[in-house]
N, C-alpha and C positions, 0 to 999 in steps of 0.2 A: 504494500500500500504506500505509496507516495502521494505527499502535497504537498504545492508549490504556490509562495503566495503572490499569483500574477497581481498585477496592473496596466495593463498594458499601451502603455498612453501610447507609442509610436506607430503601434494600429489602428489607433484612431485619427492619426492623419490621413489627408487626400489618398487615395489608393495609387497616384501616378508618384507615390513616395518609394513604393516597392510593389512585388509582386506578392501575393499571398500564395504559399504551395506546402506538402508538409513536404519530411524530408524522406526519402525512396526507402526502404526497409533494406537491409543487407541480411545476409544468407546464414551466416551462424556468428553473431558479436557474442564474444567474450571479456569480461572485465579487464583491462591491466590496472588500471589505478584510479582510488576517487580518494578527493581532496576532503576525509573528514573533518578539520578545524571552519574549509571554507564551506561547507555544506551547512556548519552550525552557523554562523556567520549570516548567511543568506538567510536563513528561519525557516530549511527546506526538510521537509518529512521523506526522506528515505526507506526505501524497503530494505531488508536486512540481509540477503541474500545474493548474492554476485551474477546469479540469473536473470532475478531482474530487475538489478543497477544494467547490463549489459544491454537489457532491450530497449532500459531507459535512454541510456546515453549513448546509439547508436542511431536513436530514431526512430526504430521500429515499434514500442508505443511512446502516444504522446499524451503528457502527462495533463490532464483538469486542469480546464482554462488559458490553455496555451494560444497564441493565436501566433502561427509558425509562418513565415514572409522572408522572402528574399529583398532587401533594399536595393538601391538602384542610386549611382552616383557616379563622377568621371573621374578625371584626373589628369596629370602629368607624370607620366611613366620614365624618368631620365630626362624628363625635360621635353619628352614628345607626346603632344597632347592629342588625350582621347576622349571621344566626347561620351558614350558611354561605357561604363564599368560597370559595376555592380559586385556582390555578394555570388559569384559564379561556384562556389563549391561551399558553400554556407547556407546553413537556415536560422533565424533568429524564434527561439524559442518562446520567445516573451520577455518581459520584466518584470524581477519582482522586487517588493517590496520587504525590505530587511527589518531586523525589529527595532532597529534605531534609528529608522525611517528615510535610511538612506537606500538609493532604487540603482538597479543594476540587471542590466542587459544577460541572456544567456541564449549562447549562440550552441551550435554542431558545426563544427568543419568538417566538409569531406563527407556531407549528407545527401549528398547527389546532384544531379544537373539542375539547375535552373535555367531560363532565360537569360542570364546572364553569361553564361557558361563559353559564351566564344570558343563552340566546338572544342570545348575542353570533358572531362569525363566528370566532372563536380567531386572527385572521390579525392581523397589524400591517402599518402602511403605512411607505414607505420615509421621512417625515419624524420619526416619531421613534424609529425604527431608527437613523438618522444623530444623532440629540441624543443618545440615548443613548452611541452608541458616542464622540463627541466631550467630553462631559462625562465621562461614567466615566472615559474616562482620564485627561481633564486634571485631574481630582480628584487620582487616584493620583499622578500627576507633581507637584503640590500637595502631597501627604504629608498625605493626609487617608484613612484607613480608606474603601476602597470596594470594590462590585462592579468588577469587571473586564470587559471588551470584548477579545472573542476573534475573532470572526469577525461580518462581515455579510454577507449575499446578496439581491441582488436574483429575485423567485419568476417574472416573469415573467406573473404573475396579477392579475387588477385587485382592490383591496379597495372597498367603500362607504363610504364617510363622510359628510363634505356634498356632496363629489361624487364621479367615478371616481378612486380613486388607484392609484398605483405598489405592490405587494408588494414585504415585503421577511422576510427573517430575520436576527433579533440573536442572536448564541452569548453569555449571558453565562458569568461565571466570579465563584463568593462564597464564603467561606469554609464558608457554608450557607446555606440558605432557610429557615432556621425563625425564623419571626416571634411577636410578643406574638400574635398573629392564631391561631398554632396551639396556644397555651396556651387560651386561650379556647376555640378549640371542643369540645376536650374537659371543661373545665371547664363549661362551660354544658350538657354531656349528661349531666353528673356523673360519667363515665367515667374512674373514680379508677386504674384500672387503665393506661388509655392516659396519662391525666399523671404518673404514675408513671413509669413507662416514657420517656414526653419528655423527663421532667426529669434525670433520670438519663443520659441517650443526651447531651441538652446540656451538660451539667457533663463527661462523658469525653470529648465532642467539641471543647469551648472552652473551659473552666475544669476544668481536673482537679484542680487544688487547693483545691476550694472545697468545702464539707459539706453537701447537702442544700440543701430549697429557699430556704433564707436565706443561702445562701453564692451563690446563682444570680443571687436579688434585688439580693445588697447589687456583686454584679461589674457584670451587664446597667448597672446607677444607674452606676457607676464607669464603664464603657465608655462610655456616651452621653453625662455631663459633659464626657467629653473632648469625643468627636464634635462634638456641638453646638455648643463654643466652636471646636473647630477650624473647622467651615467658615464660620460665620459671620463669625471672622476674615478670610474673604478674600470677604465679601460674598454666600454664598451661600443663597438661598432654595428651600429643599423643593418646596415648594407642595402637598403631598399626604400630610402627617405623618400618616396613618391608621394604627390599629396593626396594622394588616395589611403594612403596608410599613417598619417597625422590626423586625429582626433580633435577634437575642438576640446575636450572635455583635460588633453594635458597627458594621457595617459599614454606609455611606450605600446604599441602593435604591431603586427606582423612580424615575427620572431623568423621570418625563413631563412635567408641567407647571414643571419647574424653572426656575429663573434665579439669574444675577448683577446684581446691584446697580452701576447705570451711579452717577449720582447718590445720594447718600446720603438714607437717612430712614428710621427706626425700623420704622414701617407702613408700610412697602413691602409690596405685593401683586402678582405677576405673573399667577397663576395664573387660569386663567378660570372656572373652577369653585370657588371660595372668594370668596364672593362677602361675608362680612361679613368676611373678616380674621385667619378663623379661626389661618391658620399664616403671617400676614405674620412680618416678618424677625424683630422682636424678641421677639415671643411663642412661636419657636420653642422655650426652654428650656422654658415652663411648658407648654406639648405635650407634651413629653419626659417631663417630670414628670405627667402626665397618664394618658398611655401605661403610664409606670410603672407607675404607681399600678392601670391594669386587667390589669397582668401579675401584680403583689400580690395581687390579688383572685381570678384564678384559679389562684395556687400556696396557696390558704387552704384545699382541702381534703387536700393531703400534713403539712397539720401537726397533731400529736398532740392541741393544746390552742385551741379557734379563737380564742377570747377572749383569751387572749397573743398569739397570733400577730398578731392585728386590732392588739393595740397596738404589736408587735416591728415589721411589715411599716409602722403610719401613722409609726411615726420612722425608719426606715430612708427612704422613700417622702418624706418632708417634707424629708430629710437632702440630697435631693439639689440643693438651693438652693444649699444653701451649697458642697458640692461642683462645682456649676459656677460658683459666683464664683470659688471658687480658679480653677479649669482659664480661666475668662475674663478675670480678671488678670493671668495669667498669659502667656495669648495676646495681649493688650492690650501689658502690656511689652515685651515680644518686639517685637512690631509700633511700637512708640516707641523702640528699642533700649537700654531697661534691663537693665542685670546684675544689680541691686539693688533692694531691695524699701524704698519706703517709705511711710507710713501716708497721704499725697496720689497716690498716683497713679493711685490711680483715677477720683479727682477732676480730673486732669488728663488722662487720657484720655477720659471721658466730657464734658469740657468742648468738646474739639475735634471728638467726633463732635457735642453739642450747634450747635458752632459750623457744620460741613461740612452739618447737614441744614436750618439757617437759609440758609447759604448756597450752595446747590444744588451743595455738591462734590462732584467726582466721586471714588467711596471707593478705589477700586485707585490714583488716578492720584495723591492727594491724600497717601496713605503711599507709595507709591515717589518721590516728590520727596522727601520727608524723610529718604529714603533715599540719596539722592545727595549729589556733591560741592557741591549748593547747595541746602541744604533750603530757604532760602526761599521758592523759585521754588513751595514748597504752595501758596503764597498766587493762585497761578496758577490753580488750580482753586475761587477763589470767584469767584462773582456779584461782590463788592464785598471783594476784596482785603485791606483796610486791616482786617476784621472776623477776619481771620486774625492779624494781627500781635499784638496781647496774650499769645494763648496761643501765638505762636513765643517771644516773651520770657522768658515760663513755663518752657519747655520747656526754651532753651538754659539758663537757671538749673536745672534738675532734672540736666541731664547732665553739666554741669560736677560737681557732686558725684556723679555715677558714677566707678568708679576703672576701667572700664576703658578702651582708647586708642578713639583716634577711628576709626582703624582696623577697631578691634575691632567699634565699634558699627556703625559702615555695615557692614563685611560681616556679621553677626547682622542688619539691617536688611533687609537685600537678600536674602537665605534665609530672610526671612519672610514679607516683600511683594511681591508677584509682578509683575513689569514685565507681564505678562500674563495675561489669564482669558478663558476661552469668551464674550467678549459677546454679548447677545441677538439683536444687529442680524448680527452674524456668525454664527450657527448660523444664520438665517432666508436669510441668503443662499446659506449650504450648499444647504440643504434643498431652496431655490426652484431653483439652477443640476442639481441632480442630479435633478430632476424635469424636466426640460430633458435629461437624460443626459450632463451635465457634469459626473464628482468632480472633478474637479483642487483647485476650491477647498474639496472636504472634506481634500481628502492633505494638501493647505496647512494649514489651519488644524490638523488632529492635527499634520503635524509640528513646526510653530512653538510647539503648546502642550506637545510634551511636554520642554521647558525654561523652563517657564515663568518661574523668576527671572533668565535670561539677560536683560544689557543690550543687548540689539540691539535697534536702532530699526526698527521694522516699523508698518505704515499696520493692523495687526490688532490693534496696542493701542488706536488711539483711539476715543475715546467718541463714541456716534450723534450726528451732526446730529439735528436736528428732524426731518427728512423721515424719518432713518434708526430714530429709535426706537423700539423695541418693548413695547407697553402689556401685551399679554396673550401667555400661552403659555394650550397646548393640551394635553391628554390626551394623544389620540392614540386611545383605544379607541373 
C-alpha cells in the first residue's frame, strides 16, 4: 500500500505546458535502491516489500492521484538553439506536498517514449541511472543545492546504445523542473500569455517575495552565483550547462556526462560531447552568465517598456560577475579556513590553485591536508613538493592574523573540504560490477559518500592510478 501526498499545481497549467501520458510498463523491474531518509522526508507511505517498490518506481503502477505528463521546453544545446525539447525519456509523476510544507517534483527517467523523444527510445541504461543516483546525492551530502535520488530499478529490458545494455529507472526528486529551457519556448512562439502564466506560477513557487519578471531575473542570477561557486569548490564539472538543464528554482541537474576533478587544472574537460571546452571547469561561471542572459531575453516581452528593460535586464545580467566573485571568495576562504576578509586573498588563493594545476595536485586531497593536524603534508600532492612550500609560508602568515583558534579553523576547514567525493575511477567501477549484477560496490560507495567530510581512512578516497583514470564520461542517451 503506498501514498503519496500529490498536489499537483503544474497540471493544472494550460495543457500546451506538457503532454499528459503515463509512463510505458517494462517487462520485469526489480529494486536496486530506495532512498529511505528521502522517502520520510517527502511524507511518502511506502509499501514494504521490494516487489512492489519495483513496480512502483518503474512505472508500471501508478500511484493515487498522480497526474503523470511529459513537459515541453527548448533550449541551447552548446550554444545551438533548438526550438523544441522536452522531457523525451521522463514522466513527471506529480508533486507532493512535504510535511513542512515544502513541494517537490517527482519525476521516472527512462519511463518511455514521449512526444518529445526525437526518435530516441525514452529508456535509460542502468550506467547512468547509477551516476546519477551516486552523485545526486553525494552533492546533497556536500550541501550543495541539488536534485535528489529516490528510487532506482533495474527494467529487466535490454536498451541500444553502442551495444546491448542493462535497463534501468531513476525516480528523481527537484524542487521543480522548470528550466531557462521552458522560458524560451514560449518566448520564441511569442506566446505572451503562457510566459505570463510561467513567470508568475515561478515567483509563487520559489521566490514569492520577489515582483514580476525582474525580481525572477535578479533571484534565478542570485541563486546560481551561489551554485556555481559552491560546487566548483569541491571540484565539480557539469559537462552539459545547456539551458535546458538550468533550473530556475537554483538547483544542480542533469548528472550525465558529469565529473570530479582528480588533479587540478582550470580547462579540465570530462565530458565526451564538448569537444572544444565549451563548459570545462573554469568557464562554468561565464555559462551561467550566458544562460542568464537567454533567460533575460525571453522575460523581454512581460515588460511594459522593451528598451529599458534591454538596458534594466544587460546590468542586472552583466551584475552577475561580480556577484559570483563574492559567492567565490567566499567559498575560497572557507576552503583556506579564513574568518576574515582581506584585500590578498584572493590572490593567495588563486596562487595555490595556480601552483596545484603546474603541479599536477590533486584538488580534494590537496585542501583536506590543509585541513588536518599537518597541513604541510599538501605539499604531498605535488609532482615536485618544494613548489608548494612558498605559498604554505604565505599562508601560515595570512592565519596567524586570523583571530580565530586553530581549533576553530581546522574544524571550519574540515566542513568544507571533503575527505571524500564521487571519483570518476569509482562510479566506473560501480557501473562496470553492476552490469556484472554486483551492487555491493554501489551500496558502498552511496554509503561512505553520504559523510563525506568524515575522517575515516577509506581506499575510496584515493586518486586513480594511471591505469585507473578516467578521460571521458558519457551521456548516457
Amino acid at each position: 500500500m503506498s501514498a503519496f501526498p500529490f498536489d499537483n499545481s503544474y497540471a493544472r497549467l494550460p495543457d500546451r505546458f506538457f503532454t499528459r501520458l503515463n509512463p510505458i510498463p517494462v517487462s520485469e523491474p526489480a529494486l536496486i535502491a530506495l532512498n529511505k531518509p528521502l522517502a520520510q522526508r517527502l511524507g511518502l507511505t511506502l509499501p514494504d516489500d521490494a516487489a512492489s517498490l519495483a513496480r512502483l518506481f518503474s512505472g508500471n503502477e501508478v500511484p493515487d492521484g498522480a497526474a503523470p505528463l511529459a513537459q515541453v521546453y527548448a533550449g541551447h544545446q552548446f550554444g545551438g538553439w533548438s526550438p523544441q525539447l522536452g522531457d523525451g525519456r521522463a514522466v513527471l509523476l506529480g508533486e507532493v506536498t512535504a510535511p513542512d510544507g515544502a513541494r517537490f517534483d517527482i519525476q521516472l527517467k527512462g519511463a518511455g517514449q514521449t512526444p518529445y523523444s526525437r526518435m530516441g527510445d525514452g529508456r535509460a541504461w542502468l550506467g547512468p541511472v547509477l551516476r546519477e543516483y551516486v552523485v545526486s546525492e553525494a552533492m546533497a551530502a556536500l550541501g550543495i543545492p541539488t536534485t535528489r535520488a529516490l528510487a532506482a530499478v533495474t527494467t529487466g529490458d535490454v536498451v541500444l546504445r553502442d551495444e546491448r545494455r542493462p535497463g534501468a529507472v531513476f525516480t528523481r526528486v527537484a524542487a521543480s523542473h522548470i528550466r531557462v529551457g521552458t522560458f524560451q519556448y514560449f518566448a520564441a512562439r511569442n506566446d505572451r500569455d503562457g510566459l505570463e502564466r510561467l513567470a508568475n506560477y515561478t515567483i509563487e513557487r520559489h521566490y514569492p517575495t520577489v515582483q514580476g519578471p525582474s525580481g525572477l531575473l535578479a533571484a534565478a542570477i542570485r541563486a546560481h552565483a551561489r551554485l556555481i561557486s559552491r560546487w566548483m569548490g569541491v571540484g565539480f564539472i557539469h559537462g552539459v550547462m545547456n539551458t535546458d538543464n538550468m533550473t530556475l528554482s537554483g538547483e544542480t541537474i542533469d548528472y550525465g556526462p558529469c565529473a570530479f576533478m582528480d588533479s587540478y587544472h582550470p580547462q579540465q574537460v570530462f565530458s565526451s560531447i564538448d569537444q572544444f571546452g565549451r563548459y570545462s571547469y573554469a568557464n562554468q561561471p561565464q555559462i551561467a552568465a550566458w544562460n542568464l542572459a537567454q533567460l533575460a531575453t525571453s522575460l523581454l516581452p512581460l515588460m511594459p517598456d522593451r528598451t529599458a528593460a534591454i538596458e534594466e535586464f544587460t546590468s542586472a545580467v552583466n551584475g552577475f560577475a561580480d556577484l559570483f566573485d563574492l559567492e567565490w571568495h567566499a567559498t575560497l576562504r572557507a576552503k583556506l579556513g579564513l574568518s576574515t576578509a582581506e584585500d590578498d586573498d584572493a590572490a593567495l588563493a588563486f596562487d595555490l590553485l595556480d601552483r596545484m594545476a603546474q603541479g599536477g595536485a590533486d584538488f580534494t586531497q590537496t585542501f583536506r591536508a590543509l585541513s588536518s593536524d599537518a597541513p604541510e603534508t599538501a605539499a604531498d600532492a605535488f609532482e615536485a613538493p618544494a613548489a608548494f612550500t612558498p605559498w604554505f609560508d604565505k599562508w601560515r602568515a595570512r592565519i596567524a592574523r586570523d583571530p580565530q583558534t586553530a581549533q576553530a579553523r581546522q574544524a571550519r576547514m574540515q566542513a568544507t573540504n571533503p575527505a571524500l567525493i564521487p571519483r570518476n575511477h569509482r562510479v566506473e567501477e560501480v557501473i562496470l560490477a553492476a552490469t556484472q549484477g554486483n551492487f555491493a560496490p554501489f551500496h558502498r560507495l552511496n554509503d561512505a559518500l553520504a559523510t563525506p567530510f568524515a575522517t575515516v581512512a577509506t581506499d575510496l578516497q584515493n586518486p586513480p592510478t594511471d591505469a585507473e583514470r578516467v578521460t571521458q564520461t558519457f551521456c548516457g542517451t
